[in-house]
N, C-alpha and C positions, 0 to 999 in steps of 0.2 A: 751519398754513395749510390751507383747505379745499382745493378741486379744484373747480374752475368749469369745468365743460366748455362751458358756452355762448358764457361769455366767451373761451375760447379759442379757441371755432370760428368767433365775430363777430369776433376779433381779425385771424385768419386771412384771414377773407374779406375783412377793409378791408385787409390788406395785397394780397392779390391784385387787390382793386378800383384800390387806389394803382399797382399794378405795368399794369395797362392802362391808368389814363389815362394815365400816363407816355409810355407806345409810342403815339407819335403813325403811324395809319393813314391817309394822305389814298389817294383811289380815284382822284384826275388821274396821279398820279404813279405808280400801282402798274403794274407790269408781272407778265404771266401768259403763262405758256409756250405755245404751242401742241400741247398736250397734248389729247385728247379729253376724258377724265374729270377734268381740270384745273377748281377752283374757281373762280369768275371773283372779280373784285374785291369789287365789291358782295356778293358772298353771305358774303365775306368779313368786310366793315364791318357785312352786319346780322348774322353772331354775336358780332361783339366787343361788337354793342350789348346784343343779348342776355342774353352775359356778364355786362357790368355793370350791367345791370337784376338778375338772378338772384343776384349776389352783392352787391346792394346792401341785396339783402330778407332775404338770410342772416345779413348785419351787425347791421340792424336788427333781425330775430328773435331773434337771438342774444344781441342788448344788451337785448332788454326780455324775456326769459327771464331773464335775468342781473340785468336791476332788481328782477324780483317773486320770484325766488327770496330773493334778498335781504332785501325789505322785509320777509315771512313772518315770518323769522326774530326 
């Protein structure tokens, strides 16, 4: 058996992608401390989105790394 790091790393990152949509964030419902350097809500909801923008393209890169390594062969 070869060693596909690509497909491993795109694998990874659709499970991490899966593990965010999962965790439902709504920003009505969130509560934040009264803290100074406390994050607020929203800056919160835009890195989760973030997130899965960036680990959507890693999934994808990974999988078409993994297609033409392949096809090569």
């Amino acid at each position: 058996m070869k060693n596909n790091s690509a497909a491993m790393f795109a694998t990874v990152a659709l499970v991490g992608l899966g593990a965010l949509l999962l965790s439902f964030f709504d920003t009505g419902t969130c509560v934040v401390p009264d803290a100074d350097n406390f994050i607020s809500c929203q800056e919160i909801a835009d890195q989760r989105v973030w997130a899965a923008w960036i680990l959507g393209a890693i999934f994808v890169g990974g999988l078409l790394v993994s297609i033409t390594r392949k096809k090569r062969r």
